[in-house]
MIDOSE-1310 file (N, C-alpha, C; in nm, 2 decimals, decimal comma, always signed):
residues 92
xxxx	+0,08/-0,12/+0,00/+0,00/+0,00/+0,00/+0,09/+0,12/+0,00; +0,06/+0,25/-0,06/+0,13/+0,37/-0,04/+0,07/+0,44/+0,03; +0,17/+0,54/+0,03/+0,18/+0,61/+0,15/+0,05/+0,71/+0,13; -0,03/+0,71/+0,25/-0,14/+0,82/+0,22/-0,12/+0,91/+0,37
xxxx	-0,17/+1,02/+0,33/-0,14/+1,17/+0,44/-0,27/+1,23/+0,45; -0,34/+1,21/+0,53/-0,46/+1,32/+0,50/-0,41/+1,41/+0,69; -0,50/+1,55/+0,65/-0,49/+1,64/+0,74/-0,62/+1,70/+0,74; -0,63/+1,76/+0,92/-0,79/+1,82/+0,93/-0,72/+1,94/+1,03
xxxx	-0,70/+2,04/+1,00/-0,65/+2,15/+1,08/-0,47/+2,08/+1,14; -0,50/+2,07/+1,27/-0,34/+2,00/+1,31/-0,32/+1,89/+1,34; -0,45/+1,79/+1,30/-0,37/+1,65/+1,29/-0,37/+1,59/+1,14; -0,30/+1,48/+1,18/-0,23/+1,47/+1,04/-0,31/+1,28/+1,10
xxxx	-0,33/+1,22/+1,00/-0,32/+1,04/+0,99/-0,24/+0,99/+0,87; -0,11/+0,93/+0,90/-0,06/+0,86/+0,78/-0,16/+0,72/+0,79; -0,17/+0,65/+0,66/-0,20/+0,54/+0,63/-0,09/+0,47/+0,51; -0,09/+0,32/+0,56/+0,04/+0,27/+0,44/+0,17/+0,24/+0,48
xxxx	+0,29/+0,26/+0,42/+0,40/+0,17/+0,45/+0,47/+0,36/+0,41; +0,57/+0,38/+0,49/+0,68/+0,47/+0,51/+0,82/+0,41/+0,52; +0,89/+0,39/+0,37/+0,98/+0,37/+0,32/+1,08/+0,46/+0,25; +1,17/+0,42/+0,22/+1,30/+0,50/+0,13/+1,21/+0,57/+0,00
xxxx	+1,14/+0,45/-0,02/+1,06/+0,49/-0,13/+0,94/+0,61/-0,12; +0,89/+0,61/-0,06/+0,76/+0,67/+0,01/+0,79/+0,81/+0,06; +0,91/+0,83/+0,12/+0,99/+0,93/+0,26/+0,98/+1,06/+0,14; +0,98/+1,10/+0,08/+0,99/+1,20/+0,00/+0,84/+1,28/-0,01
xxxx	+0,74/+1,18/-0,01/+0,60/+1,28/+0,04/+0,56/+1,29/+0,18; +0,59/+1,19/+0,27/+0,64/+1,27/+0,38/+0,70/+1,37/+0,41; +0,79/+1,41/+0,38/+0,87/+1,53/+0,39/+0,82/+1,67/+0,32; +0,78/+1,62/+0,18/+0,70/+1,73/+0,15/+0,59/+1,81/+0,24
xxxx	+0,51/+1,69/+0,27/+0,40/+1,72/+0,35/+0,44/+1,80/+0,47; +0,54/+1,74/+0,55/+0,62/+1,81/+0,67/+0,67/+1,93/+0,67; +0,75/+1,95/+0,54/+0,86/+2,06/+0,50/+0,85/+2,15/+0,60; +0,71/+2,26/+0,58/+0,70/+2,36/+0,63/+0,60/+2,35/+0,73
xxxx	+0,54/+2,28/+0,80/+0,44/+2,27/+0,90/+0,47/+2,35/+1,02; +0,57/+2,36/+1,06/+0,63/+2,46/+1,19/+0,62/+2,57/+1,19; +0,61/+2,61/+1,06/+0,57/+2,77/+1,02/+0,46/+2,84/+1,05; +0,37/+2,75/+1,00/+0,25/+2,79/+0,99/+0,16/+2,76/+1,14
xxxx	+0,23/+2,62/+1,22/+0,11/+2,59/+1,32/+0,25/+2,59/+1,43; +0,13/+2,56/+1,54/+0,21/+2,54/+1,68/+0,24/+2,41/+1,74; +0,20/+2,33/+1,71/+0,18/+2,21/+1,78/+0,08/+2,09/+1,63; +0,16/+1,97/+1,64/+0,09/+1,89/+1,52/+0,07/+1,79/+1,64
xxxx	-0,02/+1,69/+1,56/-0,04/+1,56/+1,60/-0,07/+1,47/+1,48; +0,01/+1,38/+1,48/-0,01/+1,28/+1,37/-0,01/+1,12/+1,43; -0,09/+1,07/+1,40/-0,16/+0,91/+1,41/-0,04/+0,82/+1,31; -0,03/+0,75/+1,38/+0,03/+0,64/+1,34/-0,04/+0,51/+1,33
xxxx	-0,15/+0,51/+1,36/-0,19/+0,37/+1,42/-0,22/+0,29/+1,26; -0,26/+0,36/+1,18/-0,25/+0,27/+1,01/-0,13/+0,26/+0,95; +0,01/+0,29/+1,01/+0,15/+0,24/+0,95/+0,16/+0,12/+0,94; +0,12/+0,05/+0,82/+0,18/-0,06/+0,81/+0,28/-0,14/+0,84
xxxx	+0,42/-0,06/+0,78/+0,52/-0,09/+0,80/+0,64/+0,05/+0,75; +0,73/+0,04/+0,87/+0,85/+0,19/+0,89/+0,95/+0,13/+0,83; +1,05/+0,17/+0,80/+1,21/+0,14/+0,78/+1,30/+0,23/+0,85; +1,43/+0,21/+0,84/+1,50/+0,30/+0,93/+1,45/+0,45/+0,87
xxxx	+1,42/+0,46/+0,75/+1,38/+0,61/+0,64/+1,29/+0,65/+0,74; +1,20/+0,59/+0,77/+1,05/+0,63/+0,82/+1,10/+0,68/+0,94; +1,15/+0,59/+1,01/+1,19/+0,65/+1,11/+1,31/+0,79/+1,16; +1,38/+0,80/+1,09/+1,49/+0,93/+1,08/+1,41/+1,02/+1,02
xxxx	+1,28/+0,98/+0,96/+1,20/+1,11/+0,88/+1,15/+1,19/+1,00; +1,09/+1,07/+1,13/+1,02/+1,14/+1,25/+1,11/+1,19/+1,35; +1,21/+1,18/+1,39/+1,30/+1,18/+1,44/+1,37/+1,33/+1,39; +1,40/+1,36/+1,25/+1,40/+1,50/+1,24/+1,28/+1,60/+1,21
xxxx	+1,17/+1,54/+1,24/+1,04/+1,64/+1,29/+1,04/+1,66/+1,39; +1,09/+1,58/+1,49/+1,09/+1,60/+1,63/+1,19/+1,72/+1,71; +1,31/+1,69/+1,58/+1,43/+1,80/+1,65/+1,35/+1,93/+1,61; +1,27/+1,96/+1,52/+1,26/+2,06/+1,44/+1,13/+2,10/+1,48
xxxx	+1,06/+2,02/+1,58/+0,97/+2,03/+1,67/+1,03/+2,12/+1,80; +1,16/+2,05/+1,89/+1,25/+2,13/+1,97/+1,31/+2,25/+1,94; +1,34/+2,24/+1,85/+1,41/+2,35/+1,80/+1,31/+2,48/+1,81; +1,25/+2,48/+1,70/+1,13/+2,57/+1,69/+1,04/+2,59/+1,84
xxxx	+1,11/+2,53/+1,92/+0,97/+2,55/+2,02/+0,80/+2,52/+2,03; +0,80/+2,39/+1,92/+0,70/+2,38/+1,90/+0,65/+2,24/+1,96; +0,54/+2,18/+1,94/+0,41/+2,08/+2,03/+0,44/+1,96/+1,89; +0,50/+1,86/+1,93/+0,49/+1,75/+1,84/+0,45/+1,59/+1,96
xxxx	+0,29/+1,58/+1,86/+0,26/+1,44/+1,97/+0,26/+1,37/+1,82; +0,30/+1,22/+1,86/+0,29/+1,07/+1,79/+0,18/+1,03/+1,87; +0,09/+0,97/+1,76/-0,05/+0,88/+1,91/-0,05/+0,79/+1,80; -0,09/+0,65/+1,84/-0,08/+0,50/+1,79/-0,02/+0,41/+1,75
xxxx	-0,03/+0,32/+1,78/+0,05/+0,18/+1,76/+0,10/+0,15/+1,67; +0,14/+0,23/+1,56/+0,12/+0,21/+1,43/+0,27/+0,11/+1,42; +0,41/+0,15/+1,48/+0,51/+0,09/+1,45/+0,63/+0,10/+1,56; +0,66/-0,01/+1,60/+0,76/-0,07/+1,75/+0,89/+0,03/+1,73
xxxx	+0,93/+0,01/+1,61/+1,04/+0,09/+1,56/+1,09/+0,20/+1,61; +0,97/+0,28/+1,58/+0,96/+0,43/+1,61/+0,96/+0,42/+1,75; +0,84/+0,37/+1,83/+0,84/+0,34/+1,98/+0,95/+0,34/+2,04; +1,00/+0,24/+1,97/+1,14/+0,19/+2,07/+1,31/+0,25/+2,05
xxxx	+1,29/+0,33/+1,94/+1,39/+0,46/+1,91/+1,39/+0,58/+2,02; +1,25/+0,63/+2,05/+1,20/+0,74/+2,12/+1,19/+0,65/+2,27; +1,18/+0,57/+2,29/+1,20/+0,55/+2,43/+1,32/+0,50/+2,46; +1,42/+0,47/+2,37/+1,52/+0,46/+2,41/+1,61/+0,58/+2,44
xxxx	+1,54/+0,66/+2,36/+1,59/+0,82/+2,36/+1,59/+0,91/+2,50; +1,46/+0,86/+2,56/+1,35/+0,93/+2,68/+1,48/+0,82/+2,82; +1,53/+0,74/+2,73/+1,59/+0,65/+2,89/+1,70/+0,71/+2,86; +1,81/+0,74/+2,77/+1,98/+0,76/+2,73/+1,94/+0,94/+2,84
């Protein structure tokens, strides 16, 4: 399945698989979000499947979330990967 993005004001739902292949409309989508809002929320819970891509994609949303001083929540189960990168983060 590809990668699908819908948005409703500040949350975002990916649906689909986030890959090497895929990571480039992610980012699009992302590029400039910090600009315009304060705080995102994006669902995870329809990721099929992440790769390390997928994951370094969220991971510099998140710096760029800090950075900017801005509100970045992940909500759902969507992929361990990601989980267990960010809490390994939240323990180092």
């Amino acid at each position: 399945m590809e990668l699908e993005i819908t948005r409703y004001n500040n949350f975002f739902k990916i649906k689909g698989i986030l890959n090497k292949k895929s990571i480039d409309l992610f980012q699009k989508e992302f590029s400039h979000v910090f600009e315009t809002l304060n705080s995102v929320t994006i669902s995870i819970e329809n990721i099929e499947w992440m790769d390390r891509y997928g994951v370094k994609a969220f991971v510099k949303l998140n710096d760029e979330a800090i950075l900017r001083n801005k509100k970045l929540s992940i909500i759902g189960f969507g992929c361990k990967d990601l989980y267990d990168h960010f809490n390994t983060e939240i323990a180092a």
